[in-house]
C-alpha positions in Angstrom: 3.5 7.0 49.2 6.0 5.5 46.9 3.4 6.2 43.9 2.9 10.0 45.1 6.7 10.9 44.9 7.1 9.4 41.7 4.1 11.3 40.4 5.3 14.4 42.2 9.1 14.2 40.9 7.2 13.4 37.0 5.2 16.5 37.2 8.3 18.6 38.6 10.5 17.1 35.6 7.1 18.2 33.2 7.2 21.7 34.4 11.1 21.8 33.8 10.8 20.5 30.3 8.4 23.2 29.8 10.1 26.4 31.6 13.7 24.9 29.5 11.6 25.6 26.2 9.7 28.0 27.0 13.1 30.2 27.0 13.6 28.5 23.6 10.4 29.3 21.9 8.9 32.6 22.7 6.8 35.0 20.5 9.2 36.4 18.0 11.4 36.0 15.0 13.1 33.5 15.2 14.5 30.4 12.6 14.1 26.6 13.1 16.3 24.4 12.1 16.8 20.6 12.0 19.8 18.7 13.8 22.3 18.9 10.5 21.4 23.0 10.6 18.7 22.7 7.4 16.0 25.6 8.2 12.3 25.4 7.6 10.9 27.4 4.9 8.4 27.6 1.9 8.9 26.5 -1.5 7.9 28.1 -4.4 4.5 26.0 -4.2 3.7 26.8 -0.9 5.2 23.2 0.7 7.3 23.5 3.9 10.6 22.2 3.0 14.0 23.0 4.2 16.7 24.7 3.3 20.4 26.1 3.6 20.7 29.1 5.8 21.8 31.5 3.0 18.2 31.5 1.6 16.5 30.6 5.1 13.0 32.5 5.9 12.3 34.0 8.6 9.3 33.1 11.2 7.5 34.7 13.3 6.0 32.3 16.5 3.2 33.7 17.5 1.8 32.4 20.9 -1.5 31.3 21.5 -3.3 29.7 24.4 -2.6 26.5 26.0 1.2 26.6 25.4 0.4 26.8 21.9 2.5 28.8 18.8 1.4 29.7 15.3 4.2 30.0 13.0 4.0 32.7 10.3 6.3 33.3 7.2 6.7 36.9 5.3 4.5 39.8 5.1 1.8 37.9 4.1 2.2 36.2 7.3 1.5 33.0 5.6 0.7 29.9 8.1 2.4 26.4 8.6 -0.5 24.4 8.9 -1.1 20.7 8.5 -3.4 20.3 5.5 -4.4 16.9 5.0 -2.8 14.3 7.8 0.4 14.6 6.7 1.6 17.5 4.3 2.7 21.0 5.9 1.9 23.7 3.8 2.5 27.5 4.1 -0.8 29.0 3.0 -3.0 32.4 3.8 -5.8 30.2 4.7 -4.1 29.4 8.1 -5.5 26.0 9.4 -7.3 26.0 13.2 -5.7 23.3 15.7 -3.6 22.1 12.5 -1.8 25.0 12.2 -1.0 25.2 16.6 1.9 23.6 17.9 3.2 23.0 21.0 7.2 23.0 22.0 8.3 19.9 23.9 12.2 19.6 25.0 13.9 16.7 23.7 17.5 15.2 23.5 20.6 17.4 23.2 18.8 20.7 23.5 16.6 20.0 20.6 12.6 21.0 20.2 9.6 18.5 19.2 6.7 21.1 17.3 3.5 18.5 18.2 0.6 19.4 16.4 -2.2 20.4 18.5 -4.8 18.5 15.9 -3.5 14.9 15.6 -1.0 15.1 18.5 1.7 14.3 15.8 5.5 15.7 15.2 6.5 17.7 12.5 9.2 16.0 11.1 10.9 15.2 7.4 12.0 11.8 6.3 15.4 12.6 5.1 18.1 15.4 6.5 19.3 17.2 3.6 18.2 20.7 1.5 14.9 20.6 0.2 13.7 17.2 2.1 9.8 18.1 2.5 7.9 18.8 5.8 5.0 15.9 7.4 3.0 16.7 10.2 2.6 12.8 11.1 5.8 11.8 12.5 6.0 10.2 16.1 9.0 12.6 17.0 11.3 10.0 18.2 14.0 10.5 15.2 16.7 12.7 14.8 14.7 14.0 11.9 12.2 15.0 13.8 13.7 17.3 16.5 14.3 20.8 15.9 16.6 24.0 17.5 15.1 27.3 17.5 17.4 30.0 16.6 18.2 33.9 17.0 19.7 33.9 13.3 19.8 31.5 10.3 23.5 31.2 11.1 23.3 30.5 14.8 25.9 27.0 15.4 24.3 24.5 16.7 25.7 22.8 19.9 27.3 19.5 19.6 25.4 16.8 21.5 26.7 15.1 24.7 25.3 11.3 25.0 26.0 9.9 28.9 25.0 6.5 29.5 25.5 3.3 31.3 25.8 -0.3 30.3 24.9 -2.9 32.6 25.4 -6.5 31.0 22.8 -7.7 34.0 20.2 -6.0 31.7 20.2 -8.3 28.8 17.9 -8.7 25.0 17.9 -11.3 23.2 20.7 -14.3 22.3 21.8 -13.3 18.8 22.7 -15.8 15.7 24.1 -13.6 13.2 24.4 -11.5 9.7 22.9 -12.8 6.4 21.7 -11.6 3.1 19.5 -12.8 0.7 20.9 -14.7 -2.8 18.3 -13.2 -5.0 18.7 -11.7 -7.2 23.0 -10.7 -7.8 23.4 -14.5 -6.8 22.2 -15.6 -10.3 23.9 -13.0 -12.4 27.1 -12.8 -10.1 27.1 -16.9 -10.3 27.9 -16.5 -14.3 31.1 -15.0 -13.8 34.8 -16.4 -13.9 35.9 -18.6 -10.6 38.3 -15.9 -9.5 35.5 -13.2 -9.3 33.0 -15.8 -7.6 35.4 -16.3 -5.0 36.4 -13.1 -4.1 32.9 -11.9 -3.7 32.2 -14.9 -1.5 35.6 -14.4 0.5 34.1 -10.6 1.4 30.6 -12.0 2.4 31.5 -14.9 4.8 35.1 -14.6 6.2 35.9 -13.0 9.6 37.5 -10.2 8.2 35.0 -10.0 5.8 31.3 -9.6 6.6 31.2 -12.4 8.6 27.5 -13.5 7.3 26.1 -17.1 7.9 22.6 -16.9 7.0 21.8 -16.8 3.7 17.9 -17.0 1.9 17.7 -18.8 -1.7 15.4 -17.5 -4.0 12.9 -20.6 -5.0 12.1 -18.8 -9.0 8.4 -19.2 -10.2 9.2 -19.0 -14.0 7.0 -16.7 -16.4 4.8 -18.3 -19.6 7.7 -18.7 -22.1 4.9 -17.8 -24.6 4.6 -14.1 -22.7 0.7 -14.9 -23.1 -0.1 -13.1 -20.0 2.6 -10.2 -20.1 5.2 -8.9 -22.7 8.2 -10.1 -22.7 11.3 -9.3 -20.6 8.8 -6.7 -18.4 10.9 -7.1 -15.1 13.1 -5.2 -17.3 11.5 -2.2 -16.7 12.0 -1.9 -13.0 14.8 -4.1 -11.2 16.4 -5.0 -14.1 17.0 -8.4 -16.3 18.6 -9.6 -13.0 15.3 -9.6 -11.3 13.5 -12.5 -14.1 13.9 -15.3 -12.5 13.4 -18.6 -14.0 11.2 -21.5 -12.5 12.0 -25.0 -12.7 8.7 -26.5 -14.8 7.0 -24.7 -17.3 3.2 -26.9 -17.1 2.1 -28.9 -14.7 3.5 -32.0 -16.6 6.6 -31.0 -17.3 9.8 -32.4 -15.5 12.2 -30.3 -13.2 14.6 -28.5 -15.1 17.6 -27.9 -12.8 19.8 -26.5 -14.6 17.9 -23.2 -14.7 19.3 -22.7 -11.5 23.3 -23.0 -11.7 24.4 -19.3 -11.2 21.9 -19.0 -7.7 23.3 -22.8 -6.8 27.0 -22.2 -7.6 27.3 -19.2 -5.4 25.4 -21.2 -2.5 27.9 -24.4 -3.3 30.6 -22.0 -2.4 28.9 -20.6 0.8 28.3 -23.7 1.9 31.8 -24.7 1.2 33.8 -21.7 2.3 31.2 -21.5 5.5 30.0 -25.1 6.8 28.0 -23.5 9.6 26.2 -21.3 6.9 22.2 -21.2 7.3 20.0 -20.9 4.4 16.4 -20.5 3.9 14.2 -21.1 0.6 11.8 -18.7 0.0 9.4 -18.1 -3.0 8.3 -14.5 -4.5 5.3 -16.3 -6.5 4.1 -19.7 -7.9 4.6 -20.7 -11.5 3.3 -18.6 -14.2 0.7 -21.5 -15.0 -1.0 -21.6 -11.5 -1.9 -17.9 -11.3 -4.8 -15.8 -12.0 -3.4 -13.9 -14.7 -0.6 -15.8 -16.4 1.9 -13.6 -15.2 4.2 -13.9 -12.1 4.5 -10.2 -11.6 1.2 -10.6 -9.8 -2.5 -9.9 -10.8 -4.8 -7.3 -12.0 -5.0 -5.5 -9.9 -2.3 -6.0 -7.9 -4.1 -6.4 -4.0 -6.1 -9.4 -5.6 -4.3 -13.4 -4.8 -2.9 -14.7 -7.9 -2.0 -18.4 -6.8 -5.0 -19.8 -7.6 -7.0 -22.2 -4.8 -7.1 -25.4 -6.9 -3.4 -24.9 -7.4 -2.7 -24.6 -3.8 -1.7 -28.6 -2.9 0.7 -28.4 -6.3 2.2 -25.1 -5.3 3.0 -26.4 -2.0 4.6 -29.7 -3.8 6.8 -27.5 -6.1 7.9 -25.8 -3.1 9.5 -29.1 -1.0 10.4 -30.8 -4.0 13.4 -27.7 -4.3 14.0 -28.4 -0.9 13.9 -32.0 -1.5 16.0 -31.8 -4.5 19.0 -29.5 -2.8 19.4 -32.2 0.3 19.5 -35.5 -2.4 21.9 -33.6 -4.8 23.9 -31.4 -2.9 23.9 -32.1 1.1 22.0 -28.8 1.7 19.1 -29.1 3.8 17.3 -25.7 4.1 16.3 -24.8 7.6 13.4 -23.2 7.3 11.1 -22.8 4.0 9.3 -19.5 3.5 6.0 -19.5 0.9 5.5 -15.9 0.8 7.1 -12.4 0.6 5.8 -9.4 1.2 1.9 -11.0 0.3 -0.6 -8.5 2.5 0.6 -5.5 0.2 -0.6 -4.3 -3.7 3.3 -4.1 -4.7 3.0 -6.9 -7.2 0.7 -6.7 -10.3 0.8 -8.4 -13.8 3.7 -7.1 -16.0 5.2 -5.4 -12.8 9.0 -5.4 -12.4 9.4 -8.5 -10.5 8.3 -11.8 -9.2 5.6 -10.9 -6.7 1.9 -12.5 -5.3 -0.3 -11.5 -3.4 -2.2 -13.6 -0.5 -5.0 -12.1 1.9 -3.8 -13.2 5.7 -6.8 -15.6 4.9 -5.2 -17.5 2.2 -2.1 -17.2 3.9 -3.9 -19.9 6.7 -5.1 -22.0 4.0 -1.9 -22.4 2.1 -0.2 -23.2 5.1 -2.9 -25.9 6.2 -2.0 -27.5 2.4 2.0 -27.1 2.7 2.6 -28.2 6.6 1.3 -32.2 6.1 3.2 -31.9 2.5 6.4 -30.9 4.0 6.2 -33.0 6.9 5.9 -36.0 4.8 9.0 -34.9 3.1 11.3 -36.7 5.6 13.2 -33.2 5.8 14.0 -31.5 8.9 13.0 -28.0 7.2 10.1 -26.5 9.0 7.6 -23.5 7.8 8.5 -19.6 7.8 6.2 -16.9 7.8 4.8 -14.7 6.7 7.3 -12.0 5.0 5.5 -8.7 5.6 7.2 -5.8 4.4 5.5 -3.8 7.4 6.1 -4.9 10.7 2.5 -3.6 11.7 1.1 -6.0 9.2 3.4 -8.6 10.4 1.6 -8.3 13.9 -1.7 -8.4 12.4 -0.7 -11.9 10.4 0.6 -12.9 13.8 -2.5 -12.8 15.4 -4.4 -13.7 12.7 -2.6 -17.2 12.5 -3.1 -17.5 16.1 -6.6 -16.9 15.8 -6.8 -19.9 13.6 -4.6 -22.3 15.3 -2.0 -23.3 12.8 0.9 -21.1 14.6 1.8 -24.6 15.9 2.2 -25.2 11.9 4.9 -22.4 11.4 8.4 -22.9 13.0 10.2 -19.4 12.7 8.5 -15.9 11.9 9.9 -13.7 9.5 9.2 -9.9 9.3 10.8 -7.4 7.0 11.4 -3.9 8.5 10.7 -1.2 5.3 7.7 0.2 7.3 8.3 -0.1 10.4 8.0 2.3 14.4 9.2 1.0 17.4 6.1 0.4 19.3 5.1 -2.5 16.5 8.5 -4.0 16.3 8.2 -4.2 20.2 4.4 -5.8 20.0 6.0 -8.1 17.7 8.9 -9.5 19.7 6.2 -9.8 22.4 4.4 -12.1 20.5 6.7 -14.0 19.4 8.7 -14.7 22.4 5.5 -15.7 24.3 4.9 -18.1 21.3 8.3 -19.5 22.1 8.7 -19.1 18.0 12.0 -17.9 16.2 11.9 -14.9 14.6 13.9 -13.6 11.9 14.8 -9.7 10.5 14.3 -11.7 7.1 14.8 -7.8 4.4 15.5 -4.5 4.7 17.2 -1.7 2.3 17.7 1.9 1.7 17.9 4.6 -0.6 19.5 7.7 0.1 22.7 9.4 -0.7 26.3 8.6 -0.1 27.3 8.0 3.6 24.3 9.5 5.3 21.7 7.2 3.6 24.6 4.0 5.0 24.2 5.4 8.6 20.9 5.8 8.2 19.8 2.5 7.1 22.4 1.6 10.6 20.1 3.1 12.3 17.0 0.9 11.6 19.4 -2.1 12.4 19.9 -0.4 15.2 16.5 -0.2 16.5 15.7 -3.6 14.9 17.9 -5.4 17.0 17.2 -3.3 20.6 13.2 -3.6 19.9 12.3 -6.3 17.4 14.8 -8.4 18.7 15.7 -11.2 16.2 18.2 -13.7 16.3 19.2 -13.2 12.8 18.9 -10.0 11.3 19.4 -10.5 6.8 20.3 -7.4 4.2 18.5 -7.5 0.8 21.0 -7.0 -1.8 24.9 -7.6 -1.6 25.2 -6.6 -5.4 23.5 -3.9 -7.3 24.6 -2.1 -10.4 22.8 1.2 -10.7 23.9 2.3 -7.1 25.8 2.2 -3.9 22.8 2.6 -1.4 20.8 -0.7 -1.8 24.0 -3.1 -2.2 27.5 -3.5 -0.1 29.2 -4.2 -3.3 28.6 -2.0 -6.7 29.4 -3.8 -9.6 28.9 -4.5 -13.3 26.7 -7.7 -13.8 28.2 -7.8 -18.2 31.7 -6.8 -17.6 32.2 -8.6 -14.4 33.7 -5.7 -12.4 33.1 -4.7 -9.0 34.4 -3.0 -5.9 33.0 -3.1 -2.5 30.9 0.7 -1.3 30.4 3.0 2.1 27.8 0.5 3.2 30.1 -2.7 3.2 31.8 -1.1 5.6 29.1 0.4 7.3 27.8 -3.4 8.2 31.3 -4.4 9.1 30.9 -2.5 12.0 28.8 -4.7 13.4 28.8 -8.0 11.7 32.7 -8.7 12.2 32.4 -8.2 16.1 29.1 -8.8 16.8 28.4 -12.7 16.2 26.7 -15.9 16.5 26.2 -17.0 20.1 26.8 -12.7 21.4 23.7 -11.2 23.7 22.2 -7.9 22.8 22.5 -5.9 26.3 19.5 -2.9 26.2 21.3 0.9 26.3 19.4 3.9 27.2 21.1 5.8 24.3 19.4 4.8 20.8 22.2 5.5 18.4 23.9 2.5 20.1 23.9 -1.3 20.1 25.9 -3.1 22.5 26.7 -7.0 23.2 28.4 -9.2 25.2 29.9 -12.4 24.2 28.6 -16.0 25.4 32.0 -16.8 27.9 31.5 -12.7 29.0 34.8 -11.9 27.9 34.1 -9.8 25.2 31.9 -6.6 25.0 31.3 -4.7 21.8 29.8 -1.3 21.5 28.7 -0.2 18.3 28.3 4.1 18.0 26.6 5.9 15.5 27.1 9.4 14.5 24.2 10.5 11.8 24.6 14.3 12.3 27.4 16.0 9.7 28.9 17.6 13.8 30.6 15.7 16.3 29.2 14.1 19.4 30.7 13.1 22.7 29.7 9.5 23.9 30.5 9.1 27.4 30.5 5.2 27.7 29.7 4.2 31.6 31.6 0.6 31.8 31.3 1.1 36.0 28.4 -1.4 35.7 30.9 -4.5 34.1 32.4 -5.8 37.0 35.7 -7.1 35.3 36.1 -3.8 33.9 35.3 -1.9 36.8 38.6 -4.4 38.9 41.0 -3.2 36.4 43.8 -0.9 36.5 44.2 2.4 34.5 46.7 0.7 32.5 45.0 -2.4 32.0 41.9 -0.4 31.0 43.5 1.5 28.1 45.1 -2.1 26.9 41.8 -3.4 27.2 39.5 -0.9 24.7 40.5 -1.6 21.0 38.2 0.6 18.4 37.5 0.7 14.4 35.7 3.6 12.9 34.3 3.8 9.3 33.5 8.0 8.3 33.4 9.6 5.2 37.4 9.2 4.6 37.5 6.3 6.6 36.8 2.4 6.1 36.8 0.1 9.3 40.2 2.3 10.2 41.7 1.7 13.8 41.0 4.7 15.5 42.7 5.8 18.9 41.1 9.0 19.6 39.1 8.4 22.9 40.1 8.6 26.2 39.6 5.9 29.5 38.7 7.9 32.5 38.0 6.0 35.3 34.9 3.3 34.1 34.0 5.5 31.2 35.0 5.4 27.3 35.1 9.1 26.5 34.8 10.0 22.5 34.5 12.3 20.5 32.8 10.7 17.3 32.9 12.7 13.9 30.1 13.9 12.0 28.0 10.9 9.7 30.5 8.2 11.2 30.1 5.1 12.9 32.8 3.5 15.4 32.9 0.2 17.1 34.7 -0.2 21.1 35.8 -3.9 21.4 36.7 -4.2 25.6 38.6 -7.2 26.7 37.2 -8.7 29.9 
């Protein structure tokens, strides 16, 4: 009986969806817009695209069968149509099921347009003027919802987000922030003592960044001779900073330390200014002299191994004997040791713009069966990471795969990276993981973009790495970069030795200064949040994100929290503290919310992100 009502109520709640669009999208004119107010139209190739509403087109949604709508452009009546999986075109040609789409009602009064063909969203991977139209997204992103409009300069309403937090309801047991050393850690490590220690005071204090987990970049070396590449050709992409050097140039030769100092100085003073830092070695390829092509950019072509097989057990050597090296000569003992990065994908060819190899999942099992006993034998307590992928669908596919041939047992924490990534695989792979009982690790992630809206949006793939992937450490790419202020917290130049800290420092801080080791993730219904509570339950932290250029109300229901619930009005208002970072703004107090009853009320501006910090 219980079943039947909940089916009946579903169905009800279907039909309302529908009848609540339905009024939206009806056969007529009309303009469609995006949730920053961008408007669909055609390009001067054809492409669907969007664009400001000053030179917004007109459509006409013509309704069809089933629920469906066509939607026309101009005179011509040209046709939005998917033509090929993934690109939406405006074309005479029209397109059958790929050109239908049905309206579904989503958050805020927004639209999803689902493609009648491939059951897909039409969406756009970036907000702004001229970002181009797909017809494969999964219509669970801000960039994939859309308002349909009377005029081109209708105002869109602001959203209202109501939710409750319930600390009962709890994720995972967090560890904390990190970032990888490689590559600033070797350029930055060059400069004076002052500069080195500033830079290190902004990436572990409390009032800094507040990171403790930090991956060292084990350098494979290219062929001094340049016999398998020309010289300097990491040059081309990444930049100088990117050519790593390795510790032995032939198979005979002895370790070369020194080629090291810049990475090792600026982990000496990690490790000194933060004793309960973590670090983790990891390798982006093998020696130029063990590979395939002579190069450590990768092979020819570029989805083909390069370590070769017979170099597998000396690879695997190289590898502990860093590890080895760092605990004798300097008291650090890595925690986990990772042999590969990114290795399932064709990123990394010979005379590419980095260190990169490639391994097939199968050699991935075989080198692993060659470094475990190596490493064990080591006397360290460092244990094996794997395996890197830059998708987090491939990642679950490596999972398994290692499963299937029993040396999971071999592997002591998983590592993902989070580039390519939908919620349903970073779910499949905390799953697996968990049942596994194995440690896993959000070990790189970055993102381009522009200004403050690339920051929050590269927040909100944090976001939903920690509410659905769920690791206990969760580790930024770069902390310097030169060229940009998008895929670094702090821009700087590498010759002249200056530098200044970017939006996206700040950004982070909003979580990393409040949220930290020994803090549990509690789950929220609304997605643009991520809320913990700390270990002796006396602290909760609420982290909000704004991504739209409009403000949105957050209505934060705290009736759940028992200790908050007890309190007075008084005690309440004394009890909420809050920091926002915006366009003007840089981890500022802010006291512009209001405490009625058990809920946090706020109005949070457009692209901003604020953090609540209650007392308990």
């Amino acid at each position: 009986m219980r079943q039947l009502l909940s089916k009946a109520l579903l169905i009800v709640a279907m039909l309302a969806a529908q009848l609540s669009v339905a009024a939206q999208m009806r056969q007529g004119y009309v303009y469609i817009a995006n949730c920053q107010g961008n408007l669909i139209s055609p390009s001067a190739d054809g492409k669907a695209v969007l664009t400001t509403p000053q030179k917004a087109a007109r459509l006409y949604a013509k309704a069809v069968s089933g629920g469906y709508y066509e939607l026309l452009c101009g005179n011509d009546r040209l046709t939005l149509s998917d033509k090929d999986g993934y690109t939406m075109l405006f074309s005479k040609a029209g397109g059958g099921d790929a050109a239908l789409f049905k309206a579904e009602k989503a958050d805020d009064g927004m639209t999803r347009l689902r493609c009648k063909k491939n059951g897909k969203c039409l969406g756009t991977d970036s907000f702004g003027n001229g970002a181009q139209l797909y017809g494969d997204k999964n219509g669970a992103d801000d960039r994939h919802l859309w308002a349909v409009l009377k005029s081109a300069d209708e105002q869109l309403p602001n959203p209202v987000r109501t939710y409750r937090l319930d600390f009962a309801d709890k994720a995972q047991e967090f560890r904390g922030w990190g970032i990888s050393l490689c590559w600033w850690a070797a350029m930055c490590g060059k400069w004076d003592e002052k500069r080195i220690d500033q830079l290190v005071d902004w990436l572990v204090s409390p009032d800094g960044l507040n990171y403790r987990f930090f991956r060292y970049n084990i350098g494979g070396g290219e062929d001094p001779h340049n016999r398998g590449c020309e010289p300097h050709h990491m040059g081309k992409g990444k930049g100088l900073r990117a050519e790593m050097e390795g510790f032995k140039d032939s198979t005979n030769d002895v370790y070369h330390w020194y080629r090291d100092d810049a990475q090792r100085k600026i982990l000496l003073k990690i490790k000194e200014r933060r004793p309960d830092a973590v670090f983790e070695a990891f390798s982006n390829s093998c020696p130029w002299y063990m590979t395939y092509s002579g190069c450590v950019g990768g092979n020819t072509p570029g989805g083909k191994d390069n370590l070769r097989p017979e170099y597998y057990d000396e690879f695997a050597h190289y590898l502990v004997d860093v590890c080895r090296h760092y605990k004798d000569a300097y008291g650090v003992e890595f925690k986990t040791l990772e042999p590969f990065n990114e290795s399932m994908t064709a990123y990394w060819y010979a005379g590419g713009s980095q260190e990169g190899c490639h391994f097939d999942k199968e050699s991935q099992v075989a080198f692993i069966k060659k470094l475990y006993p190596v490493l064990k034998a080591s006397g360290l307590n460092t244990v094996i990471s794997a395996s890197d992928e830059t998708s987090v669908r491939q990642s679950v596919e490596a999972f398994e795969y290692y499963k299937s041939q029993g040396v999971l047992g071999m592997v002591g924490q998983w590592n993902t990276h989070t580039y390519i990534a939908d919620n349903d695989s970073r779910e499949q792979l905390s799953q697996l993981t968990t049942e596994a009982h194995i440690p896993l690790w959000m070990s790189e992630v970055g993102s381009g973009g522009n200004g403050i809206a690339g920051n929050l949006r590269l927040a909100q793939t944090l976001i939903d790495d920690m509410r659905y992937l769920r690791p206990e450490a969760w580790v930024d790419w770069q902390y310097v970069e030169e060229h940009n202020d998008q895929w670094c917290l702090v821009q700087g130049d590498f010759a002249k030795q200056t530098y200044h800290r970017v939006k996206n420092y700040y950004v982070r801080q909003q979580f990393s200064r409040f949220i930290t080791d020994g803090y549990t993730i509690i789950n929220t219904p609304c997605r643009q949040t991520l809320a913990a509570v700390s270990g002796d339950g006396k602290t909760c932290v609420v982290v909000v994100l704004n991504p739209l250029n409009r403000s949105t109300r957050h209505n934060i229901d705290l009736s759940a929290v028992k200790a908050f619930a007890k309190m007075g009005t008084a005690a309440k208002q004394k009890a909420v503290k809050a920091w926002r970072t915006s366009q003007d703004e840089d981890m500022a107090v802010t006291t512009g919310y209001t405490v009625r009853g058990n809920t946090i009320a706020y109005d949070l501006p457009g692209l901003s992100i604020t953090t609540f910090v209650v007392s308990l």
